[in-house]
C-alpha positions in Angstrom: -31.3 -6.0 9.0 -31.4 -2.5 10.6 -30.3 0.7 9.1 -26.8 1.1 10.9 -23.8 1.4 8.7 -20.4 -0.2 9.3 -17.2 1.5 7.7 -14.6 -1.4 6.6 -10.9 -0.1 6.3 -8.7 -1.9 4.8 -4.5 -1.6 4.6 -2.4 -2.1 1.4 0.7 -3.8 1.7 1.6 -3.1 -2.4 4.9 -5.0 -2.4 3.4 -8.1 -0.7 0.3 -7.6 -3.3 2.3 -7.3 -6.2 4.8 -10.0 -4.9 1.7 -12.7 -4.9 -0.1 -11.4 -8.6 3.3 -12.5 -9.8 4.0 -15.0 -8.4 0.5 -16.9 -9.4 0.3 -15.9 -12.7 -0.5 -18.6 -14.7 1.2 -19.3 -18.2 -1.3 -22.0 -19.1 -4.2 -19.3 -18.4 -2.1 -16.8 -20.5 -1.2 -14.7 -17.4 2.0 -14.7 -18.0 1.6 -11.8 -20.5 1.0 -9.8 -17.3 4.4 -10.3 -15.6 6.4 -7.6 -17.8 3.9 -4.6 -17.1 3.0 -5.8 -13.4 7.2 -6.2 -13.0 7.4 -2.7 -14.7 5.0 -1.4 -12.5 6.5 -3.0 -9.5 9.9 -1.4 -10.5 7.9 2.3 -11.2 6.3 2.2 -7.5 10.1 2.1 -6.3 11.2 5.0 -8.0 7.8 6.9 -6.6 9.0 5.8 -3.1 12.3 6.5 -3.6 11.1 10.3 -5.0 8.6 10.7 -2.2 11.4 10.2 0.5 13.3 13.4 -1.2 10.6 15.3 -1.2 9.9 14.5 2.0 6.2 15.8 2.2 4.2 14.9 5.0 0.7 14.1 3.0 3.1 12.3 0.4 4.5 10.2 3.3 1.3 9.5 4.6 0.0 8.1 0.9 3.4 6.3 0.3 3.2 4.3 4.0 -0.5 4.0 3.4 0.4 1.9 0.1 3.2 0.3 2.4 5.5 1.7 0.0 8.4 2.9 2.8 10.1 0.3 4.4 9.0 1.0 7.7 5.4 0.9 7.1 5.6 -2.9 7.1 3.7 -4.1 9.9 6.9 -6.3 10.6 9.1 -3.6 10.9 10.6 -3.2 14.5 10.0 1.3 13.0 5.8 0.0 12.8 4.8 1.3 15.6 6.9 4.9 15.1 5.9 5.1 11.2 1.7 4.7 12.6 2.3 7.2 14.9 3.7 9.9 12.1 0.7 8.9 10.2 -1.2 10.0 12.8 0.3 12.7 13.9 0.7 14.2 9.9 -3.1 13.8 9.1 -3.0 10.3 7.6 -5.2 7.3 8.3 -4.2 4.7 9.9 -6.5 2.3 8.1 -4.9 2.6 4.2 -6.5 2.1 1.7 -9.8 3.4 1.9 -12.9 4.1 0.5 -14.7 4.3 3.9 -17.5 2.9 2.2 -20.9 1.3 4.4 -21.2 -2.5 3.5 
């Protein structure tokens, strides 16, 4: 092993995230006691994107399509390619989710 350092990025896609804790929850484990507050949380991260888009900030933007939170931050959006470009362009990184942390 030598001394360089690699930086991993990874990207958040929070609705897919959330989508798949919920739907494996497991009521035999007792998970199922986390579907209200992960549902409730689900529903909260809405009404921050829905906020964020009045507000229309550009460092807010680039946190909310970071989380994958705007519609268009979805890398199967036909608005991807557009939506990376104003995260670049607006000081945001492309790779969401940091830490930029050496592994």
């Amino acid at each position: 092993m030598g001394s360089k350092t690699e930086t991993v990025h990874f990207r958040v896609h929070t609705p897919n995230l959330l989508k798949e804790v919920l739907e494996n929850l497991n009521p035999k484990k007792n998970h199922g006691i986390l579907f209200i507050p992960m549902n409730a949380f689900r529903n909260l991260l809405a009404q921050v994107a829905e906020r964020a888009i009045e507000l229309d900030d550009p460092k807010l933007n680039c946190l909310m399509i970071q989380l994958t939170l705007y519609g268009e931050a979805d890398p199967s959006s036909p608005d991807f390619k557009e939506t990376m470009d104003y995260l670049k362009n607006n000081g945001g990184d492309i790779y969401a989710g940091e830490p930029k942390a050496p592994y």
